[in-house]
C-alpha angles and dihedrals in degrees: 000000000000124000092247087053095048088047084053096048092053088036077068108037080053089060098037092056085044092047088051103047082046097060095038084054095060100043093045105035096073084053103072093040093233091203095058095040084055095049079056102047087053095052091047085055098051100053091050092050092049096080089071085203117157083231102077114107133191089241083062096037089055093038095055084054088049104057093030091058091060102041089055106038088044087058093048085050097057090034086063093047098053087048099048097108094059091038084064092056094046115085087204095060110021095098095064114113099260094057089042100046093246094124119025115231096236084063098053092044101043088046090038097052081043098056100039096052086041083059099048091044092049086055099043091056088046079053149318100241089042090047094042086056098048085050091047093060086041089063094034094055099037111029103023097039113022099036099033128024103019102074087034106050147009097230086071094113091062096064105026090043075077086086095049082056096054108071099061084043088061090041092062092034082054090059108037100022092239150088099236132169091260085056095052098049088057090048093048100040087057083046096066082032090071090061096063091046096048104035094048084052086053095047091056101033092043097129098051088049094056089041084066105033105248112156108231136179094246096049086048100045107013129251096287097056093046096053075058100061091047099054098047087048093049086046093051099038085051095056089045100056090043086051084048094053104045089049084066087052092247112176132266090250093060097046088052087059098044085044091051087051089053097055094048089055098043083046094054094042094048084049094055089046090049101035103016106196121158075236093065097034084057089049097047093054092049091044084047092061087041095059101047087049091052087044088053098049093051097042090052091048 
């Protein structure tokens, strides 16, 4: 074999590999929702970053990403292979890999259950409290409320919001080795955030979930009662993480700014309830992930 023909051989192994990973990134990447993985993430880091301590290090720092990525993109995973059925009847999610075939089921189940157990493990070796948290949103987000609650009642975001409450928990459990009330007013101010971001999703998405069956609150109570429950929940997450954030002596600059969030959020809440439009509701739900992200940021500095 000449040495042109064996640099044109590798030139196309070389494409081939790329071609491949290529291809594995774009199945696999809408599985795990990068955008909500990320909101996630960001919780997680701020929480970590709340304790202010000299002994966080960036090993740890990069170690709680780590472990919490996987935890979190393996939920979504397995979370996309057990709904596969309604994704299908939804025109806003039946292009995702597992309707179209892009992406067989086996393998999702079989990367999602790995990195979600590589996660936990991961955690559980950083440490035991950390890692039982990590396993606790796990079972929150897949079992309680995919498997169980979502397709049964509309309350289940009460319950299985648990999960959206426990990355920034571990976060903080990572850094000071405890469950404390700071902790758990993070926790719970990321808790009523999850209604303003779901509801808001129901509300424009209403006919796809009833297409596939999916109880939801609007569908329950009607739309007014719903922009109710989402303004009463904003209000109530907003006071919770100022109250976080003032138990961690942030300064008064940052409370103004958390204060400030909260009163964008409680504002566009109280406008879809007062002038209810598709236009504000949309608003409101991009504003939702905004603020927490903006809540996040101040609280970690």
């Amino acid at each position: 074999m000449t040495t042109t023909h064996l640099e044109s051989e590798i030139s196309n192994l070389k494409s081939q590999i790329h071609a491949f990973l290529t291809a594995g990134l774009r199945g696999f990447w809408p599985l795990i929702k990068s955008l909500q993985t990320g909101l996630l993430l960001a919780t997680g880091l701020a929480g970590y970053l709340s304790a202010h301590r000299a002994g966080l290090t960036w090993p740890g720092l990069l170690a709680l990403v780590g472990s919490l990525a996987l935890a979190v993109a393996g939920s979504t995973m397995l979370n996309m292979f057990y709904d596969r059925d309604i994704d299908a009847q939804m025109q806003r999610t039946c292009w995702r890999p597992l309707p179209t075939g892009r992406v067989a089921p086996r393998t999702a189940l079989i990367v999602g259950s790995a990195m979600s157990a590589l996660g936990i493990a991961w955690g559980l070796a950083l440490a035991p409290l950390y890692g039982l948290v990590l396993a606790a949103g796990w079972f929150f987000d897949v079992i309680i409320y995919t498997v169980w609650l979502k397709r049964r009642t509309p309350y289940s975001i009460l319950i299985g919001g648990l999960a959206g409450g426990m990355p920034v928990l571990a976060g903080r459990v990572l850094a000071i080795g405890q469950i404390d009330a700071v902790g758990v007013m993070l926790s719970l101010g990321v808790l009523l955030w999850i209604p303003t971001h779901i509801l808001t999703f129901n509300m424009r998405h209403y006919a796809d979930y009833q297409a596939a069956r999916i109880p939801t609150l609007p569908a329950l109570c009607g739309f007014y009662v719903t922009r109710v429950v989402i303004a009463a929940s904003g209000l109530a997450a907003a006071l919770l993480m100022a109250g976080a954030a003032a138990a961690i002596g942030a300064r008064i600059g940052f409370l103004y700014l958390l204060g400030v969030l909260g009163a964008g959020l409680l504002g566009l809440a109280l406008w879809t309830l007062l002038r209810p439009s598709d236009k504000a509701n949309f608003g409101l739900f991009k504003y939702a992930s905004l603020y927490m992200l903006g809540a996040m940021v101040a609280i970690a500095v």
